[in-house]
Backbone atoms as SQL, in Angstrom:
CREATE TABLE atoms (id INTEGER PRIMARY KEY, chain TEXT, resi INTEGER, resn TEXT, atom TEXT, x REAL, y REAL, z REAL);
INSERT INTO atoms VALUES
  (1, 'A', 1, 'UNK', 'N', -9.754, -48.117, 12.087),
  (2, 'A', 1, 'UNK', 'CA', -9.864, -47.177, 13.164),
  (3, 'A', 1, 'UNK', 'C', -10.096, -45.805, 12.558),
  (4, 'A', 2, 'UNK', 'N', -10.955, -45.276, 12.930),
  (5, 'A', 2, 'UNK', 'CA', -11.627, -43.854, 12.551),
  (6, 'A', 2, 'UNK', 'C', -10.899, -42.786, 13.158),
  (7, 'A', 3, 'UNK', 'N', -10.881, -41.489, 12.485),
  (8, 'A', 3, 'UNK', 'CA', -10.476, -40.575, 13.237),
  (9, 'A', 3, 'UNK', 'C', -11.576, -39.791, 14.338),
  (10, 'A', 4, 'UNK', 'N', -11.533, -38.523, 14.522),
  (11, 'A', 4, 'UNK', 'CA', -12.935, -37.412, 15.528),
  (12, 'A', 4, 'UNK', 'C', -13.710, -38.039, 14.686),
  (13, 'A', 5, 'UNK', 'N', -15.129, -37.069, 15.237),
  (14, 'A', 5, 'UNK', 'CA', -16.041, -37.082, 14.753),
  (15, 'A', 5, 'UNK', 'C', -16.535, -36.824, 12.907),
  (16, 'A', 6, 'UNK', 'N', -17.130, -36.495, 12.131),
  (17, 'A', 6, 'UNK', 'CA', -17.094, -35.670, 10.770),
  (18, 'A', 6, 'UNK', 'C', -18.121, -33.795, 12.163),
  (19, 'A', 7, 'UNK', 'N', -16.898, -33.101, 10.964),
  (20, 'A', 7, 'UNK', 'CA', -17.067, -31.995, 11.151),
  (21, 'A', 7, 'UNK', 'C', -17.352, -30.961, 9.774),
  (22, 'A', 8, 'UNK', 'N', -18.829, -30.393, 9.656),
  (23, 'A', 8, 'UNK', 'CA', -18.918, -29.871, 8.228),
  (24, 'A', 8, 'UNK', 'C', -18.053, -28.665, 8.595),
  (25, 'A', 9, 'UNK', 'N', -16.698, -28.015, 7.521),
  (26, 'A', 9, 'UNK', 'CA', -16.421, -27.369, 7.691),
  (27, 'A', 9, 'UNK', 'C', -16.284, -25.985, 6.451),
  (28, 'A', 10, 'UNK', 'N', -17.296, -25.110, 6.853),
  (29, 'A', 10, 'UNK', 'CA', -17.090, -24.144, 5.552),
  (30, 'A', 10, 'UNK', 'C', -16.446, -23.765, 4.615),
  (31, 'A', 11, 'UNK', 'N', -16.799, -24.031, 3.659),
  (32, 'A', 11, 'UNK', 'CA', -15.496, -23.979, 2.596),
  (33, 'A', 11, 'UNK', 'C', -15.578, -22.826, 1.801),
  (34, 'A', 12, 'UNK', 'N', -16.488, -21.657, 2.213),
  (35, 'A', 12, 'UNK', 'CA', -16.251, -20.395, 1.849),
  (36, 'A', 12, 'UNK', 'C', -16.839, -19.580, 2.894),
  (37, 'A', 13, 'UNK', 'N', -15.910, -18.196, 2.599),
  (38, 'A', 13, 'UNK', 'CA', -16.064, -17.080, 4.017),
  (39, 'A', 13, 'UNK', 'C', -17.295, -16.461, 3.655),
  (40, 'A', 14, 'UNK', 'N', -17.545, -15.676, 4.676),
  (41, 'A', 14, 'UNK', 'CA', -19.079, -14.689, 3.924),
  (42, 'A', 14, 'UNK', 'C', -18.569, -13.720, 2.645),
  (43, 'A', 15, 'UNK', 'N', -16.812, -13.465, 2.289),
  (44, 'A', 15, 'UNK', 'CA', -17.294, -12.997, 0.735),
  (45, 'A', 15, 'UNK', 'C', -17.165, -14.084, -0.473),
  (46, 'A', 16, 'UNK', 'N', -16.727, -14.972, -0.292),
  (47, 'A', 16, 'UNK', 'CA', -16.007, -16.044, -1.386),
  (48, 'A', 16, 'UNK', 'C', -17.330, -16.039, -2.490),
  (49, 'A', 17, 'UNK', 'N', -18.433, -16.277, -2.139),
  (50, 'A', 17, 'UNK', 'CA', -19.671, -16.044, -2.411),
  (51, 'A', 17, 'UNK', 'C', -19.907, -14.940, -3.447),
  (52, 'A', 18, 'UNK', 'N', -19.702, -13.601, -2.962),
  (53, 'A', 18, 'UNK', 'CA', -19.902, -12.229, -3.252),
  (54, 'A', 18, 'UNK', 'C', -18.637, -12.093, -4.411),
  (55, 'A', 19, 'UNK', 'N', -17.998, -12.521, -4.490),
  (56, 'A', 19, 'UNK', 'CA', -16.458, -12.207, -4.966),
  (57, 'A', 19, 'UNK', 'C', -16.978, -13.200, -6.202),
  (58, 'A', 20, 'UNK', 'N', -17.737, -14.141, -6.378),
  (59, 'A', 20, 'UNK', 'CA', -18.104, -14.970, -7.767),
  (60, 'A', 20, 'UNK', 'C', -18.732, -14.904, -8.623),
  (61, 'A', 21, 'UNK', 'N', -20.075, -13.369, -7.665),
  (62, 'A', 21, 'UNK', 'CA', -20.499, -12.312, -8.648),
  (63, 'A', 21, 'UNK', 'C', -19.870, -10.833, -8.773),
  (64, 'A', 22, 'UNK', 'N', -18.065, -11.221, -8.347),
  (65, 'A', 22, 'UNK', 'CA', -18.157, -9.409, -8.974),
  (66, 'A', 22, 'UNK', 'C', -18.253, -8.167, -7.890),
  (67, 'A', 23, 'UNK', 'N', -18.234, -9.099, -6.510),
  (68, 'A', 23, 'UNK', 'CA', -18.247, -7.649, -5.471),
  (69, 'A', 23, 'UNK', 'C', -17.242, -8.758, -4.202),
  (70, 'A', 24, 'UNK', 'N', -16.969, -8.124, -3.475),
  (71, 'A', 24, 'UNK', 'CA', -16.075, -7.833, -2.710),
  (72, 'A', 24, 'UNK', 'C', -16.604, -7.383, -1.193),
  (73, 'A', 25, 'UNK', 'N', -16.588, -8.442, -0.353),
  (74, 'A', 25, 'UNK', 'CA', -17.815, -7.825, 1.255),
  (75, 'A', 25, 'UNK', 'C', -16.104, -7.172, 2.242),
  (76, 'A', 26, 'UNK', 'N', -16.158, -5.731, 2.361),
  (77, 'A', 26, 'UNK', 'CA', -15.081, -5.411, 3.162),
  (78, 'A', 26, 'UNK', 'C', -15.325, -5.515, 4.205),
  (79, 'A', 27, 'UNK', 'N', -13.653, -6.218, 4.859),
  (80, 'A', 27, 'UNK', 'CA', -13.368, -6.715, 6.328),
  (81, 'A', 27, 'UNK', 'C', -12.880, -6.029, 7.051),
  (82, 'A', 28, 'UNK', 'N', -12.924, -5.577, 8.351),
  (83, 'A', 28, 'UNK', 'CA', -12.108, -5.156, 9.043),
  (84, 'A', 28, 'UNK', 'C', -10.493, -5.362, 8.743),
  (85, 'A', 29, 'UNK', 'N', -10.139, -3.796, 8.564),
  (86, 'A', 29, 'UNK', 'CA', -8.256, -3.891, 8.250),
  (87, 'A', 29, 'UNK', 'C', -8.558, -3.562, 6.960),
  (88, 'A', 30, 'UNK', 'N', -9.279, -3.841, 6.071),
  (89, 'A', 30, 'UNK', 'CA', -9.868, -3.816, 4.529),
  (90, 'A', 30, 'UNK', 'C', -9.030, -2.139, 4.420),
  (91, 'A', 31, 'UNK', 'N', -8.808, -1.864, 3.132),
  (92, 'A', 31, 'UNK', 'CA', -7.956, -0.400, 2.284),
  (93, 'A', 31, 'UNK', 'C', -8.743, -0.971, 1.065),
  (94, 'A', 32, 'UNK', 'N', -9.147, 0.363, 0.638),
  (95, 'A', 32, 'UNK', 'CA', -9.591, 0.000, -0.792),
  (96, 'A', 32, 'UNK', 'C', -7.969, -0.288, -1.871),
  (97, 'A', 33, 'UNK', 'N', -6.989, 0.528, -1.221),
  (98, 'A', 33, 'UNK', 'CA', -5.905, -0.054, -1.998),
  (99, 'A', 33, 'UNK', 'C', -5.414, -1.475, -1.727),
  (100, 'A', 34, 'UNK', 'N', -5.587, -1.859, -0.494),
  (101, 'A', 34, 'UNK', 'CA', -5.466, -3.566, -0.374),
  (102, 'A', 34, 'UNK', 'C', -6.269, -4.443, -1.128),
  (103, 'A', 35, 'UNK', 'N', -7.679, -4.375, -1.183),
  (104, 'A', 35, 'UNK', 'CA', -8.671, -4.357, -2.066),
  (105, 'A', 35, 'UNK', 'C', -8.337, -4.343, -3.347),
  (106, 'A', 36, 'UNK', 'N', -8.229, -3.634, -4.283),
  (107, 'A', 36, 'UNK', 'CA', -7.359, -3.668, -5.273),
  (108, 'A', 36, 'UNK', 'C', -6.497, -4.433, -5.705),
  (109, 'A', 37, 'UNK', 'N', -5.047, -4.562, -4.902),
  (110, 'A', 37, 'UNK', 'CA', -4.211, -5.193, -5.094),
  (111, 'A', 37, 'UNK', 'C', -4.346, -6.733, -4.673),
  (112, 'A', 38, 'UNK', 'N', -5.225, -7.125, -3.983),
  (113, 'A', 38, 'UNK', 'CA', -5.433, -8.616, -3.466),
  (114, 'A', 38, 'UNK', 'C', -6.353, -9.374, -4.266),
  (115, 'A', 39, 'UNK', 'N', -7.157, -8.218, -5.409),
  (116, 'A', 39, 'UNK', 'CA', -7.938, -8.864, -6.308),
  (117, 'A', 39, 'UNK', 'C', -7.356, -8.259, -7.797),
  (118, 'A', 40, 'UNK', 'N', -6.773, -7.657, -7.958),
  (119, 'A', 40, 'UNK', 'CA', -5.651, -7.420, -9.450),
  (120, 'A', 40, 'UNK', 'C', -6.675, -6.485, -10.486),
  (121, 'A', 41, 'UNK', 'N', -6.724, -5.349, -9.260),
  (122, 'A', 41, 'UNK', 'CA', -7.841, -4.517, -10.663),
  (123, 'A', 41, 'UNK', 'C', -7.132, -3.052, -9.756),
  (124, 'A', 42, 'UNK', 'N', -7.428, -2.424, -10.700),
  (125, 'A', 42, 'UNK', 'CA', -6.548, -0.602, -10.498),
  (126, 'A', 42, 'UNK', 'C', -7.974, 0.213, -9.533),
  (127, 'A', 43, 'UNK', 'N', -6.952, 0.607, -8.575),
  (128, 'A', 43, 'UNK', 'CA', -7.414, 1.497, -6.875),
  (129, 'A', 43, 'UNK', 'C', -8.485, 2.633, -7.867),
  (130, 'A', 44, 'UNK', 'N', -7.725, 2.974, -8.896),
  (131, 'A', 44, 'UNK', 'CA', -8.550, 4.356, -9.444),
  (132, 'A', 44, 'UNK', 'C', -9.996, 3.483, -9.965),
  (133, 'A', 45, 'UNK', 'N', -10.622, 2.459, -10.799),
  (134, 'A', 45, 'UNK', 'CA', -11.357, 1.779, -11.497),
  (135, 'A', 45, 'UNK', 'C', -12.467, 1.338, -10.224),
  (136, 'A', 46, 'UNK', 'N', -11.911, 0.834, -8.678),
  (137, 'A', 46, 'UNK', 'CA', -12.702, 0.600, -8.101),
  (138, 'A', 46, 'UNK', 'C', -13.095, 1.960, -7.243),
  (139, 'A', 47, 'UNK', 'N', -12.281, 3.030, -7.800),
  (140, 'A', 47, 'UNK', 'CA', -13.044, 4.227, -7.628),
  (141, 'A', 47, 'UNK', 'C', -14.415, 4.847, -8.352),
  (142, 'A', 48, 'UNK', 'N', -14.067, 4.266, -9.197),
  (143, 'A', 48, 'UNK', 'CA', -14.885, 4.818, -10.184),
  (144, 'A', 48, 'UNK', 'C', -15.964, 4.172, -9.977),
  (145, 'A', 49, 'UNK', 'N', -16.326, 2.545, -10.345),
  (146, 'A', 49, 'UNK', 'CA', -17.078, 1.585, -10.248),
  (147, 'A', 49, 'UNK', 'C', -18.194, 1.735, -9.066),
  (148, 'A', 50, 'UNK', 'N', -17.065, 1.888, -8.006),
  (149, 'A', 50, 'UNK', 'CA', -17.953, 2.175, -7.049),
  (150, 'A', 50, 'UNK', 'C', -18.849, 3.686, -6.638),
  (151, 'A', 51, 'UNK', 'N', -18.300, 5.231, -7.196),
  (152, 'A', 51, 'UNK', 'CA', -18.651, 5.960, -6.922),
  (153, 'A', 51, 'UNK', 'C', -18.381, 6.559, -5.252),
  (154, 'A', 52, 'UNK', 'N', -17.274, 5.888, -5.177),
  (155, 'A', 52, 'UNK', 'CA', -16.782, 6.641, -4.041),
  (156, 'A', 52, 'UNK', 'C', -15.633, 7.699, -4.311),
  (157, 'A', 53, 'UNK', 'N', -15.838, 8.438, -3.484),
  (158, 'A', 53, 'UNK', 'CA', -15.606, 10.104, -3.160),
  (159, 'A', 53, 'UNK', 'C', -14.021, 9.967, -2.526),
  (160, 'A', 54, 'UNK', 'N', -14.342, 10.064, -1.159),
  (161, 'A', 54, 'UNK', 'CA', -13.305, 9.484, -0.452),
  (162, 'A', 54, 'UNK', 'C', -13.169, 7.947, 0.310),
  (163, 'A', 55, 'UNK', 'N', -12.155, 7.487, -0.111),
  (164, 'A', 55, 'UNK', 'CA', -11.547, 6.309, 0.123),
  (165, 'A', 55, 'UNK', 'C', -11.226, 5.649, 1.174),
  (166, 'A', 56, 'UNK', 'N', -11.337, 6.818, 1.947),
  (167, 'A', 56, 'UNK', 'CA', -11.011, 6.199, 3.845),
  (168, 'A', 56, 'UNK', 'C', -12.284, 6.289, 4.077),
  (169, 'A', 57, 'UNK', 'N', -13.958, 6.437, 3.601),
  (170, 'A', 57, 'UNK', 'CA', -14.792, 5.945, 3.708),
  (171, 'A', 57, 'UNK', 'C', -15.986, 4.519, 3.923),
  (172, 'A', 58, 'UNK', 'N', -14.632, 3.464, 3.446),
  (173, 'A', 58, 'UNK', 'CA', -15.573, 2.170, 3.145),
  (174, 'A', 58, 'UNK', 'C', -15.479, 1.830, 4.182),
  (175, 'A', 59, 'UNK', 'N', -16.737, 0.517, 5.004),
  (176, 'A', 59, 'UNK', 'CA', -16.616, 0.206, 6.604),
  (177, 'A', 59, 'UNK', 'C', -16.931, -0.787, 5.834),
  (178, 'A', 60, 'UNK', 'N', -16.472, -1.812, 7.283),
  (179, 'A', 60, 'UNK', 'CA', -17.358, -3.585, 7.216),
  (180, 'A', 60, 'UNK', 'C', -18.485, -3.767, 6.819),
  (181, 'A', 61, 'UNK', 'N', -18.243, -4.500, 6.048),
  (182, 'A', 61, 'UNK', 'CA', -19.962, -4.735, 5.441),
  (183, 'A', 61, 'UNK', 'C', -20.122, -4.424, 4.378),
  (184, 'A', 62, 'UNK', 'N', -19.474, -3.705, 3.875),
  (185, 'A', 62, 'UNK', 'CA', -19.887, -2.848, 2.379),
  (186, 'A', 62, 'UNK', 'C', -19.385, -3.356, 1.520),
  (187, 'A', 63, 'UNK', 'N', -20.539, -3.728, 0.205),
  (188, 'A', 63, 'UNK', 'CA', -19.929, -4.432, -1.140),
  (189, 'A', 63, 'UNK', 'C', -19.683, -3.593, -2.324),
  (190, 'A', 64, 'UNK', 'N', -18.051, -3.840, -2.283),
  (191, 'A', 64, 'UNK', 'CA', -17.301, -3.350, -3.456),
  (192, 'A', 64, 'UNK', 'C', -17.262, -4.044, -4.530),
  (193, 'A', 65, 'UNK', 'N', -17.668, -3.258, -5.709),
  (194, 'A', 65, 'UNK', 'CA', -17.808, -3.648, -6.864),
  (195, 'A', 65, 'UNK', 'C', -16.337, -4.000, -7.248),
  (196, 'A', 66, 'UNK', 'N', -15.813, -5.281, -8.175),
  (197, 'A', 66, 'UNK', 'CA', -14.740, -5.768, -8.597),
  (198, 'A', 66, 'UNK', 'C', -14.622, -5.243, -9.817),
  (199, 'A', 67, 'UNK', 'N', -15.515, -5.121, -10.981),
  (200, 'A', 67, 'UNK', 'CA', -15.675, -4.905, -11.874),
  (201, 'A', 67, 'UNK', 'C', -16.957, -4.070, -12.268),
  (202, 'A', 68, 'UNK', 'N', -16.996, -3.256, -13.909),
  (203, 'A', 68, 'UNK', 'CA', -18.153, -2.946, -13.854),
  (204, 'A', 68, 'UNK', 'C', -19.201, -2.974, -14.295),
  (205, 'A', 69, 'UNK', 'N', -20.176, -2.191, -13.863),
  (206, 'A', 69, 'UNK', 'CA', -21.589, -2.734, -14.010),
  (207, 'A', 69, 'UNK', 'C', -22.122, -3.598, -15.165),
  (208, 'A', 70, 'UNK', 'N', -22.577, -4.232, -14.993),
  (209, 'A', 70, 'UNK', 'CA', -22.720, -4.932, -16.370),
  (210, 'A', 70, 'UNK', 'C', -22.032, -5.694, -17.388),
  (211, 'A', 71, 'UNK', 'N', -20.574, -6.093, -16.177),
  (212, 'A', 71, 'UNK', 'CA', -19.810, -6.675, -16.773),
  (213, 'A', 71, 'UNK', 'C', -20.108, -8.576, -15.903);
C-alpha cells in the first residue's frame, strides 16, 4: 500500500544556491548583523567586502558577498 501521490519537493531555497558560491540573497527580516552571525564571518568584513556605507541599507534581493573577492 502506497502512500499520496510523489511530490518533487525543493531541496534548496532561492539562496542555498548563491550561498555555494560565496554570496548570500537577503530576505526579508535579513540585518547584515544577522547575516553575519548565521553564516560565521565578522559584521565589519561583510562591510568591507561588500562596500557598503550604511548598513540599514541592504533590501530583498541583494547579494551579499560571504567572503572575498577572489576567494
Amino acid at each position: 500500500m502506497g502512500g499520496g501521490p510523489d511530490v518533487d519537493v525543493p531541496t534548496t531555497g532561492p539562496s542555498a544556491g548563491s550561498e555555494a558560491n560565496g554570496t548570500y540573497t537577503v530576505k526579508a527580516g535579513d540585518t547584515l548583523y544577522s547575516i553575519a552571525r548565521d553564516h560565521d564571518v565578522s559584521y565589519s568584513d561583510l562591510l568591507k567586502w561588500n562596500d557598503i556605507q550604511d548598513p540599514n541599507t541592504i533590501v530583498v534581493g541583494q547579494e551579499i558577498r560571504l567572503a572575498p573577492s577572489g576567494s
